[in-house]
VOPAGU-2260 file (C-alpha; in pm, 1 decimal, decimal comma):
REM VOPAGU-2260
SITE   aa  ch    i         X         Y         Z
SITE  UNK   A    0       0,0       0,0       0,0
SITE  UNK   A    1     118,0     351,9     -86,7
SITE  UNK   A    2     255,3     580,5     208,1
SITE  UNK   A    3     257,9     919,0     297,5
SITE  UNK   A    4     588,5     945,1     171,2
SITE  UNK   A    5     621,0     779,2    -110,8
SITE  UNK   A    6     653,1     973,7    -494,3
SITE  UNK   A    7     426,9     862,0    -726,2
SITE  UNK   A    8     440,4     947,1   -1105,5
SITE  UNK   A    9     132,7     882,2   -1365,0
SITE  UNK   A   10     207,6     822,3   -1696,8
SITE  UNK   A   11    -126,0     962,0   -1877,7
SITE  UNK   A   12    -193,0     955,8   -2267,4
SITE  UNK   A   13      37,2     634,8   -2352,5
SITE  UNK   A   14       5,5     279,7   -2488,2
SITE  UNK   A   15     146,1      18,8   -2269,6
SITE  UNK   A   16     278,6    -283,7   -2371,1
SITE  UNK   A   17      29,2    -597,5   -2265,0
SITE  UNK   A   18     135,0    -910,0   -2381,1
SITE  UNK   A   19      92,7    -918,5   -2770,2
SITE  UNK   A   20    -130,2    -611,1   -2756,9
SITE  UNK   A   21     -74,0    -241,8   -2731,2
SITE  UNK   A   22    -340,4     -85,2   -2405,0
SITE  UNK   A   23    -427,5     303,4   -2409,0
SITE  UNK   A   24    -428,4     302,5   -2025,0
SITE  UNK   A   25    -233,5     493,5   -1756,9
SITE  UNK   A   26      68,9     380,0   -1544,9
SITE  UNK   A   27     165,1     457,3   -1161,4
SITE  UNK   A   28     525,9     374,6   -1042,3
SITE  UNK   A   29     674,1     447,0    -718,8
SITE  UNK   A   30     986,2     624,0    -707,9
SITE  UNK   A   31    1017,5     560,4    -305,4
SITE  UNK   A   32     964,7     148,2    -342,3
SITE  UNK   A   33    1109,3     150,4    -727,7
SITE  UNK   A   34     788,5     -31,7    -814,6
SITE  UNK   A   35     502,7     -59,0   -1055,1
SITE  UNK   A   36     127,4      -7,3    -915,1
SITE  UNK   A   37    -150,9    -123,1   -1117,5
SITE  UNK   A   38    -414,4    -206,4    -882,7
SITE  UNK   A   39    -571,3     151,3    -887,9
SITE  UNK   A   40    -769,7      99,6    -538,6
SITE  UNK   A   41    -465,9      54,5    -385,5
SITE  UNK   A   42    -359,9     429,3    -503,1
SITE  UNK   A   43    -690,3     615,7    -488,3
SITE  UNK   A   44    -843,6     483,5    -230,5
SITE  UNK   A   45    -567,7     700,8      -8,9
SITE  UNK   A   46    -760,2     942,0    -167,7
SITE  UNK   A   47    -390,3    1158,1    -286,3
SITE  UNK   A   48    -287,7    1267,7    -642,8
SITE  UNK   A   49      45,6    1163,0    -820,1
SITE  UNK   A   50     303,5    1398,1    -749,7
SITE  UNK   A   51     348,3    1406,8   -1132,6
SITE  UNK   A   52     144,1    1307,5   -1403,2
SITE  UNK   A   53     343,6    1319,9   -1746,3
SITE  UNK   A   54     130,5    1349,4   -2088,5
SITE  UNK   A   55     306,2    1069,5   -2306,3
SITE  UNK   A   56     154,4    1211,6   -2639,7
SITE  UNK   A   57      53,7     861,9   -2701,1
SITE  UNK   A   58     389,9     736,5   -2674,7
SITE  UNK   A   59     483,6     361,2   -2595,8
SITE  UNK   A   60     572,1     243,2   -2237,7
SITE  UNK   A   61     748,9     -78,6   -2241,7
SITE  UNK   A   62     964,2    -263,5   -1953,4
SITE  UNK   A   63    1305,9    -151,9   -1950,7
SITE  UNK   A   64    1509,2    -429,3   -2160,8
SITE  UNK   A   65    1735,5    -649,8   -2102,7
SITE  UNK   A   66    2011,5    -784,8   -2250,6
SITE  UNK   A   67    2174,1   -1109,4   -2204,4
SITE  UNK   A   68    2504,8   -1149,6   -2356,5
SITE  UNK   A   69    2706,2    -820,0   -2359,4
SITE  UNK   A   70    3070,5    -809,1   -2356,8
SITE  UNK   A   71    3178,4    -486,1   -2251,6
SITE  UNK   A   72    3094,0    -127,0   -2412,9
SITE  UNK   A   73    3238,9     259,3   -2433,3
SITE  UNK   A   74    3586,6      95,7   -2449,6
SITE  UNK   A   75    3543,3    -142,8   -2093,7
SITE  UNK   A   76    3608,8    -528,8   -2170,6
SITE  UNK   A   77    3443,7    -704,0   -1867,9
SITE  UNK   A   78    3718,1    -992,4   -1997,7
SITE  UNK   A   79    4059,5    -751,1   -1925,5
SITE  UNK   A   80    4165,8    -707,7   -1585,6
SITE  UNK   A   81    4365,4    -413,3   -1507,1
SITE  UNK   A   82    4595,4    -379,8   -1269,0
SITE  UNK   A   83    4422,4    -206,0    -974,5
SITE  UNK   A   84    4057,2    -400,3    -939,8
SITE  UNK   A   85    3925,8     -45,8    -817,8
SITE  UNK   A   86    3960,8      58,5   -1218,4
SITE  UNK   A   87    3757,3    -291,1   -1278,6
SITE  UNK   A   88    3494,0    -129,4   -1065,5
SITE  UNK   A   89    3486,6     173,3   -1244,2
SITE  UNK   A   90    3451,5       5,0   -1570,4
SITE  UNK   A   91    3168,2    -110,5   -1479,0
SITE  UNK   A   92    2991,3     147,6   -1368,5
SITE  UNK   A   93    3095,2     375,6   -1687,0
SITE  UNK   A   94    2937,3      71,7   -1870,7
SITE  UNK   A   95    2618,5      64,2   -1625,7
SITE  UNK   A   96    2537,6     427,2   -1719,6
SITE  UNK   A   97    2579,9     449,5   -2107,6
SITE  UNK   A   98    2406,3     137,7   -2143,5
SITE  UNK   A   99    2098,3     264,1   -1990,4
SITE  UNK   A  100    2058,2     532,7   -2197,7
SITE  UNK   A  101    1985,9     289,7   -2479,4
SITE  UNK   A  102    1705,5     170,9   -2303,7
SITE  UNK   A  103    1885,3    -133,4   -2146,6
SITE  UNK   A  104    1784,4    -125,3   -1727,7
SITE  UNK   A  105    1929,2    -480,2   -1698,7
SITE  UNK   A  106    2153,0    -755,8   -1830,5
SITE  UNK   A  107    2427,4   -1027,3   -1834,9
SITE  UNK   A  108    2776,1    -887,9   -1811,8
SITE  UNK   A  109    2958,3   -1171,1   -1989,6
SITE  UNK   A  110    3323,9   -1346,1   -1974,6
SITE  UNK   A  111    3449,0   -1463,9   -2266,4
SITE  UNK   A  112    3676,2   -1797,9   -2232,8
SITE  UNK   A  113    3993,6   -1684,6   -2020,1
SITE  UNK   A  114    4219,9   -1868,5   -1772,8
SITE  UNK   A  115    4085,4   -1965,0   -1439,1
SITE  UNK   A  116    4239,5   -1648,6   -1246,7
SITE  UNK   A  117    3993,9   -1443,3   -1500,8
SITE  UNK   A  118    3699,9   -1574,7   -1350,2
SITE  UNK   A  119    3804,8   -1600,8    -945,7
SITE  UNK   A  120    3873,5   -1207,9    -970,8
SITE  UNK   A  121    3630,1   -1084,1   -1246,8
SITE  UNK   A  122    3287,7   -1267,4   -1101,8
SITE  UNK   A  123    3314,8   -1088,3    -765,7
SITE  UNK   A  124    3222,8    -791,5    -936,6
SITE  UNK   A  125    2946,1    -906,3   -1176,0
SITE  UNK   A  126    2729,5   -1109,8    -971,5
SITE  UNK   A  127    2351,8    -980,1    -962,4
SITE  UNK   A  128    2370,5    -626,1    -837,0
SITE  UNK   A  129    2100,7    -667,3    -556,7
SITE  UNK   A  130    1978,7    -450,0    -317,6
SITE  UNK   A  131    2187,6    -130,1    -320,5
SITE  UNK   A  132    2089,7     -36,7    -648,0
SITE  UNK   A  133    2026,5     326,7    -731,1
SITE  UNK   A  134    1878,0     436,5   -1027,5
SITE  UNK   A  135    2151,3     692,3   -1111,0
SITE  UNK   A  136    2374,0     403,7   -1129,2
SITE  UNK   A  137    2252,7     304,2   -1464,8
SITE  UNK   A  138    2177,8     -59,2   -1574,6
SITE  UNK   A  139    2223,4    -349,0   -1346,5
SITE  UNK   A  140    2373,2    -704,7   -1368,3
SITE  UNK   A  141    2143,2    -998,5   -1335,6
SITE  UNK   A  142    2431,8   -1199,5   -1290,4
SITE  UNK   A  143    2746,2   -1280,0   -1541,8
SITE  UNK   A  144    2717,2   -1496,2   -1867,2
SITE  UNK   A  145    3013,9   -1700,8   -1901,2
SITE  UNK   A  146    3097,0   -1746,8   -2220,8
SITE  UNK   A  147    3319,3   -2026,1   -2181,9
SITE  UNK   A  148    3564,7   -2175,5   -2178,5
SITE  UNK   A  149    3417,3   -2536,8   -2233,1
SITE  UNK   A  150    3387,5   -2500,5   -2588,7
SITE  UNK   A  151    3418,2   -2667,5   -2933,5
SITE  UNK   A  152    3832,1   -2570,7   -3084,4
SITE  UNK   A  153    3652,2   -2588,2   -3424,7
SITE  UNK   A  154    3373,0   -2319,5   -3313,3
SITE  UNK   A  155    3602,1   -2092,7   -3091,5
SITE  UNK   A  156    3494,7   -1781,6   -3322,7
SITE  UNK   A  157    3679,1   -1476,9   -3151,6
SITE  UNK   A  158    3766,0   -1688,1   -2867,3
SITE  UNK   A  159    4142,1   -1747,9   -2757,9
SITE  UNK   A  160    4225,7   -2135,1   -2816,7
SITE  UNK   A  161    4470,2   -2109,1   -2543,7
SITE  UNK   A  162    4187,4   -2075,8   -2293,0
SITE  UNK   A  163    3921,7   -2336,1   -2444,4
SITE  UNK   A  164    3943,8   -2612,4   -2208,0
SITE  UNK   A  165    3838,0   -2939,6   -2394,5
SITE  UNK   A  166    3815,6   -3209,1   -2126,5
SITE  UNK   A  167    3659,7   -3127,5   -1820,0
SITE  UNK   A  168    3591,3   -3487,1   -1627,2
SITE  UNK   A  169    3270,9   -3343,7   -1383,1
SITE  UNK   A  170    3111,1   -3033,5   -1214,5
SITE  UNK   A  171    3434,5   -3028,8    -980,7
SITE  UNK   A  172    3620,8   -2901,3   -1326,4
SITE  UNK   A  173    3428,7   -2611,5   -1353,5
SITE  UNK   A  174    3454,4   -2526,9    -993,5
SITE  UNK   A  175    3794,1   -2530,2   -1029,5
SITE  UNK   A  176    3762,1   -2310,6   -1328,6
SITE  UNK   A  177    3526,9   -2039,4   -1210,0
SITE  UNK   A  178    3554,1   -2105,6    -808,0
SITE  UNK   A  179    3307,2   -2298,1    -621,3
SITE  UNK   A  180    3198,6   -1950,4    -447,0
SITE  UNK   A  181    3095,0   -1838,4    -800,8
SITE  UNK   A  182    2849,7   -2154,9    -884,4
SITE  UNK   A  183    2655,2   -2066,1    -483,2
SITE  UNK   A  184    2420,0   -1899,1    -349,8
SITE  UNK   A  185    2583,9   -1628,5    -152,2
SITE  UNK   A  186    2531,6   -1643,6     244,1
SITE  UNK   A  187    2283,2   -1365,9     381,8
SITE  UNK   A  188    2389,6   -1068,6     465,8
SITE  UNK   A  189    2373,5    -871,1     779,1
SITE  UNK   A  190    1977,8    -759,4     810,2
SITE  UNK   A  191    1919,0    -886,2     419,0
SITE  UNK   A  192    1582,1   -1136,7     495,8
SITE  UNK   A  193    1671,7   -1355,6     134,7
SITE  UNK   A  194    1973,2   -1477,4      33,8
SITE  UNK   A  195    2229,9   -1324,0    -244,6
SITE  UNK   A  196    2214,1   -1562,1    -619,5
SITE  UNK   A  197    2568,2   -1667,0    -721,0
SITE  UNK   A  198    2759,6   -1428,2    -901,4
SITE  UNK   A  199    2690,8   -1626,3   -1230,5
SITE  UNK   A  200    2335,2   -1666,7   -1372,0
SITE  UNK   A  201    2391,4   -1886,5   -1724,5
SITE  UNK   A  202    2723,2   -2089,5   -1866,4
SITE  UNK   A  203    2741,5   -2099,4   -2235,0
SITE  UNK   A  204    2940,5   -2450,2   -2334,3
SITE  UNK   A  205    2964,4   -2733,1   -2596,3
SITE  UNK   A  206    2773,3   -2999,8   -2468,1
SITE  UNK   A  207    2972,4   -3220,1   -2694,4
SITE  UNK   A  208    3310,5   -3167,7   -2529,1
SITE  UNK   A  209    3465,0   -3376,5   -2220,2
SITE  UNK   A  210    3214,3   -3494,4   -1977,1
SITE  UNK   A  211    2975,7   -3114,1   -1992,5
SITE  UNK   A  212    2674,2   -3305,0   -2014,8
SITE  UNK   A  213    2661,8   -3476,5   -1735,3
SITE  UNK   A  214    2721,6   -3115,1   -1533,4
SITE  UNK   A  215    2405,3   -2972,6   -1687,7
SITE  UNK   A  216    2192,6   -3059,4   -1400,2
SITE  UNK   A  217    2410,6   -2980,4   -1121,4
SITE  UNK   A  218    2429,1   -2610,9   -1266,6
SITE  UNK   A  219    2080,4   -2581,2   -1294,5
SITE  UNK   A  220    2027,7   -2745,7    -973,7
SITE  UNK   A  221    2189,6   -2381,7    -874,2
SITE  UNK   A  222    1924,2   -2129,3   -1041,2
SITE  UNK   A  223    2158,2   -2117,8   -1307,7
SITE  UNK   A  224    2110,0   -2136,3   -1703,1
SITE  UNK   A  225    2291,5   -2382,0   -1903,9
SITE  UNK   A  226    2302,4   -2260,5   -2267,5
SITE  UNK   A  227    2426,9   -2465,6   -2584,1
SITE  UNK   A  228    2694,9   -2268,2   -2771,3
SITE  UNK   A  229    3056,4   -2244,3   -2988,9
SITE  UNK   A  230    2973,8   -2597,3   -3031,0
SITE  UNK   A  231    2956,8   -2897,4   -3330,0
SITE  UNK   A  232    2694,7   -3095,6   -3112,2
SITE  UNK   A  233    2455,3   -3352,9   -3324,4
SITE  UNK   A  234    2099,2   -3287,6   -3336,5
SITE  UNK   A  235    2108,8   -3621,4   -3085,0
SITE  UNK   A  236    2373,2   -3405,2   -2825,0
SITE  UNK   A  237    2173,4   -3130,8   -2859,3
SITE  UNK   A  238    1887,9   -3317,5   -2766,4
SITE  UNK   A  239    2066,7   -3483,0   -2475,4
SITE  UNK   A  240    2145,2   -3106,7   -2339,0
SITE  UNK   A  241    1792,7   -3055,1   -2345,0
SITE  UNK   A  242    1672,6   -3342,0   -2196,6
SITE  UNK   A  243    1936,4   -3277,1   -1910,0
SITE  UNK   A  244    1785,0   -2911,2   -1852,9
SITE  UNK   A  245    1943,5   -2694,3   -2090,1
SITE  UNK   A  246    1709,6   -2417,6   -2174,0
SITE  UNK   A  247    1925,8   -2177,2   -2401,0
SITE  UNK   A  248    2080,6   -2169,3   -2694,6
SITE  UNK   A  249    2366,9   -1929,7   -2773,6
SITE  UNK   A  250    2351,8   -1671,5   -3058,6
SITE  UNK   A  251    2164,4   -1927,9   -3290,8
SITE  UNK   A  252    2327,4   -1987,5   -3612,2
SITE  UNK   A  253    2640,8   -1813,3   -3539,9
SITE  UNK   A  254    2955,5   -2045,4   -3383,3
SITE  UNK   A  255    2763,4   -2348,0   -3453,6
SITE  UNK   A  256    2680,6   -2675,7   -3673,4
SITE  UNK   A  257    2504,5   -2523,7   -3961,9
SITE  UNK   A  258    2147,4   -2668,5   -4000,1
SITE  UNK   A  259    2148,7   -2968,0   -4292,3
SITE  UNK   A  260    1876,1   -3194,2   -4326,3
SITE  UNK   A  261    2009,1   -3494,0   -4266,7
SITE  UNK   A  262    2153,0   -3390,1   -3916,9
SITE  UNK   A  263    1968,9   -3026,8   -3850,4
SITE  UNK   A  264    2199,3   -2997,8   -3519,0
SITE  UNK   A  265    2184,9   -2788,4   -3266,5
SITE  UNK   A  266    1903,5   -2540,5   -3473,9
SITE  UNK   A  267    1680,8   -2889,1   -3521,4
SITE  UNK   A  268    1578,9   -2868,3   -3121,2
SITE  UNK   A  269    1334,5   -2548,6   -3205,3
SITE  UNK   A  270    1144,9   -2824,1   -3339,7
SITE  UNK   A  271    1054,1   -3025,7   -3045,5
SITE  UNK   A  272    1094,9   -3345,8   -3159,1
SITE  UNK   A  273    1050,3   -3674,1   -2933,9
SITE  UNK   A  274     862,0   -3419,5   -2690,9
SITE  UNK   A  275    1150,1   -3241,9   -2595,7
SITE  UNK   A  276    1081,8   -2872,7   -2443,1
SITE  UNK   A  277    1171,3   -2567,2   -2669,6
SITE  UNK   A  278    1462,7   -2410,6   -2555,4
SITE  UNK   A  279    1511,0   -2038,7   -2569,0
SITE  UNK   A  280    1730,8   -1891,1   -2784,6
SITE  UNK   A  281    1951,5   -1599,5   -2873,1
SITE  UNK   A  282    1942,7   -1379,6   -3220,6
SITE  UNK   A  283    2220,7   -1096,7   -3301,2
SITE  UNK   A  284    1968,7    -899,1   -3544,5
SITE  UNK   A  285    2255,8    -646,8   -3668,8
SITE  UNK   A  286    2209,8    -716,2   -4019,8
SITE  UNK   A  287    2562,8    -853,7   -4019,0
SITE  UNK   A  288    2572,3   -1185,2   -3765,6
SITE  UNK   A  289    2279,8   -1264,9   -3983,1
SITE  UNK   A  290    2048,3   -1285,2   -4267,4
SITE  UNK   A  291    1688,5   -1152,3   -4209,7
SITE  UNK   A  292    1517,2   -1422,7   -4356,9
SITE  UNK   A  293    1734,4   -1674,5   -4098,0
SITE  UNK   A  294    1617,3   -1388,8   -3825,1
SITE  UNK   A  295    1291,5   -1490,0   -3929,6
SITE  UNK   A  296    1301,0   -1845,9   -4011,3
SITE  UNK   A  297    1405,4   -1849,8   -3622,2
SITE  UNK   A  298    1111,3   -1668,8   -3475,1
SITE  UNK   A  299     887,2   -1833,9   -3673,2
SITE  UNK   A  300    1002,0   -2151,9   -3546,9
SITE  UNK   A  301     930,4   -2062,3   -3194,7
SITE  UNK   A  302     852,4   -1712,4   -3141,8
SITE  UNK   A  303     823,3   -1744,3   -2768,6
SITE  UNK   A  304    1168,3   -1842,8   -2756,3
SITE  UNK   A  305    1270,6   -1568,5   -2944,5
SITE  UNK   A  306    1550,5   -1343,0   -2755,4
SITE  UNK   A  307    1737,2   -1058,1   -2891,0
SITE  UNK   A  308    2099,2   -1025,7   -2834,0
SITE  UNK   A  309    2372,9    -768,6   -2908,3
SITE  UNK   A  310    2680,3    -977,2   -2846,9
SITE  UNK   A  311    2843,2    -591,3   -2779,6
SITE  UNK   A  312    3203,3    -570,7   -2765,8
SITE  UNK   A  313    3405,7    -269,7   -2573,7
SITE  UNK   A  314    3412,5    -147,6   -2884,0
SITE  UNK   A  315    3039,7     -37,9   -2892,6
SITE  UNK   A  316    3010,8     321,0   -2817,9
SITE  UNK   A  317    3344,8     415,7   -2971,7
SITE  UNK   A  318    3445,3     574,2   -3304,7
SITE  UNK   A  319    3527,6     365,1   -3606,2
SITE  UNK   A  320    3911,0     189,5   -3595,6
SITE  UNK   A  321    4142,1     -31,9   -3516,1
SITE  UNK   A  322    4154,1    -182,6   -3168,9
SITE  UNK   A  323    4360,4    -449,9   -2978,3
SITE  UNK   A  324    4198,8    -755,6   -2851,8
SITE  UNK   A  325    4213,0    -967,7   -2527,9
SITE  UNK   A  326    4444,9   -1231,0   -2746,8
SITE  UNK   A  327    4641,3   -1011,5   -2913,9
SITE  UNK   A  328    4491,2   -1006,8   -3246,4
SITE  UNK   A  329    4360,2    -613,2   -3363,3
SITE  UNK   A  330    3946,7    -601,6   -3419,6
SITE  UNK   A  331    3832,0    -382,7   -3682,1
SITE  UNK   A  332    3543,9    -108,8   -3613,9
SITE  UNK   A  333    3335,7      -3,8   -3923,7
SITE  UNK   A  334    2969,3     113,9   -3758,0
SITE  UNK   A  335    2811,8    -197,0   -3641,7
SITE  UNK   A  336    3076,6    -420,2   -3846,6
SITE  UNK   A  337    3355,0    -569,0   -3601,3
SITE  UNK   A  338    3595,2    -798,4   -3773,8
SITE  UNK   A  339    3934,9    -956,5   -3728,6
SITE  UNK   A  340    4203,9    -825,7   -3871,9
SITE  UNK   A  341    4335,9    -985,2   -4163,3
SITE  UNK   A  342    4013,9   -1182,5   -4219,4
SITE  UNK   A  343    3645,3   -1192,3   -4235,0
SITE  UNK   A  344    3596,9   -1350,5   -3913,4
SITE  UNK   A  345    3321,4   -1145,9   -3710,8
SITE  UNK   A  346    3392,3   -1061,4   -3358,2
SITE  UNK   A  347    3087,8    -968,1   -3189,7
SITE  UNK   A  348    2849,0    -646,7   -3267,6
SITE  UNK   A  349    2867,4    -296,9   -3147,5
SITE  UNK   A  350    2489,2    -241,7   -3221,9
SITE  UNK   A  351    2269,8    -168,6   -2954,5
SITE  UNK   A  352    1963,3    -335,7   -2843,1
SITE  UNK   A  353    1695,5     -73,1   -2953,0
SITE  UNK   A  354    1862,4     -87,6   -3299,2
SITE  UNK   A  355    1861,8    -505,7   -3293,6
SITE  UNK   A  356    1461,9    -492,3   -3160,0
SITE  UNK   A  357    1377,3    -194,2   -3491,7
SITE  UNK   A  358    1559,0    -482,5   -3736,2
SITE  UNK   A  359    1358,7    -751,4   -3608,7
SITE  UNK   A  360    1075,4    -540,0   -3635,1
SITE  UNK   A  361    1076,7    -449,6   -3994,2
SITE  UNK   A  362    1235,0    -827,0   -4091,8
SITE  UNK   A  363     982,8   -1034,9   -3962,2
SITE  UNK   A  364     661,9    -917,9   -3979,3
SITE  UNK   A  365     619,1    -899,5   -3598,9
SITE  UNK   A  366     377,2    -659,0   -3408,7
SITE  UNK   A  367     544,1    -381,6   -3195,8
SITE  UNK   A  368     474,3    -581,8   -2885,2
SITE  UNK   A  369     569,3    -863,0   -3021,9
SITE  UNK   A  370     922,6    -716,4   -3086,5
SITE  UNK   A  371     982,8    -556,1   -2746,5
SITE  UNK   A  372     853,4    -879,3   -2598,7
SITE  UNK   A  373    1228,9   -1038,6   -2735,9
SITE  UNK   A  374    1408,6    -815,8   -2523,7
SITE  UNK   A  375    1165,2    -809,5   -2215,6
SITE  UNK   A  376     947,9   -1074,2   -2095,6
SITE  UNK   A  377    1118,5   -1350,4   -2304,7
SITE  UNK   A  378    1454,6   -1309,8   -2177,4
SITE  UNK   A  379    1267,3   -1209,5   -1807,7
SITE  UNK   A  380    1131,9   -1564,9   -1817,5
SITE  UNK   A  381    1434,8   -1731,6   -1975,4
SITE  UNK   A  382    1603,7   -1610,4   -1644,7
SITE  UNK   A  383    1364,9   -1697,6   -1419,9
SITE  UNK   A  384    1297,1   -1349,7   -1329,5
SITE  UNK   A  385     909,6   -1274,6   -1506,6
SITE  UNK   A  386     778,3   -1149,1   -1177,7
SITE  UNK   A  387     955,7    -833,8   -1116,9
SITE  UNK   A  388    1165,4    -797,9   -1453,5
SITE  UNK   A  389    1065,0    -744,5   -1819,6
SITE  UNK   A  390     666,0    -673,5   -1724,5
SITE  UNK   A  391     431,1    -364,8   -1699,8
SITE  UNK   A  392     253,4    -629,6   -1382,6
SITE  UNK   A  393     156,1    -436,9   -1015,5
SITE  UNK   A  394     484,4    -509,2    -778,8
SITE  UNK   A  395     707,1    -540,2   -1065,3
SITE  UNK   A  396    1043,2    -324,1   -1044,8
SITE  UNK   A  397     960,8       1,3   -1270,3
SITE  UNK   A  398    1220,5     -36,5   -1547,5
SITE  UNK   A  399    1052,2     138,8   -1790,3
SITE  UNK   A  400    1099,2     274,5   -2132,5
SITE  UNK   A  401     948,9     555,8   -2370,8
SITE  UNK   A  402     931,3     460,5   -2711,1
SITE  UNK   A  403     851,9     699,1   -3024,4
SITE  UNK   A  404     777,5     546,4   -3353,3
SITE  UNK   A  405     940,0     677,3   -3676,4
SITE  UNK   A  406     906,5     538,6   -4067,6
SITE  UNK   A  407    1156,1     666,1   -4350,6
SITE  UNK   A  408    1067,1     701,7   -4664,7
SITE  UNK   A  409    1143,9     376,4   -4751,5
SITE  UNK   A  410     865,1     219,4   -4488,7
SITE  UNK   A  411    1138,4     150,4   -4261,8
SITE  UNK   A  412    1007,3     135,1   -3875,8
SITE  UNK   A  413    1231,0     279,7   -3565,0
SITE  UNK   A  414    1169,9     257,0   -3203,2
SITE  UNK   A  415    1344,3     558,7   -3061,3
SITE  UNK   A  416    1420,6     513,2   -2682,2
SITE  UNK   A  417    1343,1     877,7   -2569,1
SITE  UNK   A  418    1294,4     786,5   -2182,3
SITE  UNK   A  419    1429,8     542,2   -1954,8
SITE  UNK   A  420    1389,6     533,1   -1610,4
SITE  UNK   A  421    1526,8     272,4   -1326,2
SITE  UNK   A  422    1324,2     206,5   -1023,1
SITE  UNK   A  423    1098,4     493,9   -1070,8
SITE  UNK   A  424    1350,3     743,4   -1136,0
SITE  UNK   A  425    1390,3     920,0   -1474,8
SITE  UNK   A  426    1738,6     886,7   -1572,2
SITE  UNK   A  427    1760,4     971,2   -1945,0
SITE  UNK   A  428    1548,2    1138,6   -2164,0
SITE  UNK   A  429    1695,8    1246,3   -2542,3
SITE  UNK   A  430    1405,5    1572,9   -2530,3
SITE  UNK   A  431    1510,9    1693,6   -2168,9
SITE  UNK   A  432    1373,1    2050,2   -2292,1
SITE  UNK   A  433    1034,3    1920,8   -2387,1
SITE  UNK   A  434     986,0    1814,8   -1987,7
């Protein structure tokens, strides 16, 4: 119930996103709790008035997104470890608060496959922010991605070989490899009623190399994801992953067995077969990582699976170049374009997420919701996090977004994120004047 003290703000004049539908309707969030209220009795029956009502000019609200594989950004690799830790931490936080202001209020900071000593000082620092969060401190972690490094040689993409570890025996490998203290729920803290996740939330790995497999269900045993990835797995190891509670596929079609029909691989488990469940799965929709019509081929398969990625390097944010790498190869920056030097070989995206979710948009046909549901509730469930992340639902954190549509002349559609704000608290808006 609302108090005396908290700040309310209305959102009047908008369209919220609903599911698969767009709902003229007004929104109440709570800058004092960082919630979303939507049972209106329990506002107006206190009989007050929001402290501000803001006239949307029939602009979309959405939940804030979230992204779940992002590298680094605004020159920060979340894989290089400087010498003093305390410019690790501040890293971070530059990262935290231009990645906001593309309308990301959450994600997965991810670790690409490094040595062990990587991990044990790196995952300290990336584990699910959790209750200090302020809003002026920009995005938050959900927990970090490893990326590695249990993966296939053959699929490494950008990934150092040295690091790819290709026989682990049992889960007591990959405590040795990321620490045991990263794969646990964290002790309480001092006055803190629930306990702290672990530091890592999903492990992408080849389910095909060493003895992986058999770990799946001890990791997800742990509230963490196991996603299939970098890997040459079978349509029948694929399946097997499944079966043992995978529930993610990595950046479909890139870094894996291509889809033939004879063996359709890791892509053939969107279809379900033998009554498998569906697993979720990632899509860079840059225009480069992909073809559109693969984009959509994807969705269509299983569009509640559907989750938009950006696979962001450091390099996102930064001006066009040459830049060095973690394993001492040189990346190439043309816009969204990152390749390796001296080949073809992509290395990851610089695109952001509101660019990714205005491609899939205009690719495949989808409905606005539909769209913003890739990078909100779909990835919110994949996480096991639909309650208070990725929804527009009463008690919900309020991570929201303001979206503008505009078309070119061409028909092209773009989301524009003018507004973001992070537990009730506006903290960017591209029209600052207009307010």
């Amino acid at each position: 119930m609302s108090r005396a003290k908290d700040r309310i703000t209305k959102f009047t004049n908008c369209r919220l996103v609903e599911g698969d539908s767009l709902t003229k309707q007004d929104l109440l969030i709570n800058a004092t709790s960082g919630k979303i209220i939507r049972g209106q009795e329990e506002f107006y029956g206190l009989n007050r008035v929001p402290d501000t009502v803001i006239d949307l000019g029939g602009r979309i609200v959405a939940p804030g997104f979230i992204d779940v594989q992002l590298n680094g950004a605004v020159g920060f690799d979340f894989s290089i470890l400087p010498d003093d830790m305390a410019a690790y931490s501040s890293g971070i936080r530059r990262v935290n608060k231009a990645l906001v202001k593309t309308g990301v209020t959450s994600y997965l900071p991810t670790l690409t496959s490094q040595k062990s000593e990587v991990y044990l000082k790196s995952l300290p620092f990336l584990g699910p922010s959790g209750f200090t969060r302020m809003p002026g401190d920009g995005a938050e972690s959900l927990g970090a991605h490893c990326e590695g490094p249990f993966l296939s040689l053959t699929k490494n993409g950008v990934h150092n070989v040295e690091f790819i570890q290709q026989a682990p025996r049992g889960f007591a490998d990959l405590e040795d490899c990321y620490g045991a203290g990263n794969l646990r729920v964290r002790t309480k803290a001092p006055g803190i009623s629930n306990s702290c996740p672990a530091p890592i939330k999903m492990i992408t790995a080849a389910p095909e190399v060493g003895s992986i497999t058999s770990t799946i269900s001890e990791i997800v045993s742990r509230d963490i994801v196991f996603s299939i990835g970098h890997s040459e797995s079978t349509y029948e190891q694929a399946s097997k992953a499944v079966e043992a509670g995978a529930t993610m596929i990595t950046h479909l079609f890139n870094a894996m067995r291509p889809l033939h029909h004879r063996n359709p691989g890791i892509i053939g488990v969107l279809g379900a077969a033998g009554g498998l469940p569906r697993p979720f799965f990632g899509v860079i929709a840059d225009g480069i990582h992909l073809h559109p019509t693969c984009v959509k081929l994807a969705f269509n398969a299983h569009p509640d699976g559907c989750i938009l990625i950006t696979d962001a390097m450091s390099l996102a944010g930064l001006k066009d170049g040459i830049y060095d790498w973690t394993n001492g190869d040189r990346i190439i920056k043309r816009g969204a374009l990152l390749t390796l030097e001296g080949s073809d070989k992509l290395a990851g995206s610089s695109a952001t997420l509101a660019e990714c979710v205005s491609n899939f948009l205009n690719w495949t046909g989808a409905t606005i919701p539909g769209a913003i549901k890739t990078v909100t509730s779909t990835p919110a469930k994949m996480l096991g996090l639909a309650s208070t992340k990725g929804t527009l639902s009463s008690g919900a954190d309020a991570d929201i977004v303001v979206l503008s549509e505009e078309r070119s002349e061409l028909g092209y559609l773009k989301l524009n994120v003018d507004q973001v704000w992070k537990f009730g608290v506006k903290v960017h808006d591209r029209h600052e004047t207009q307010y």
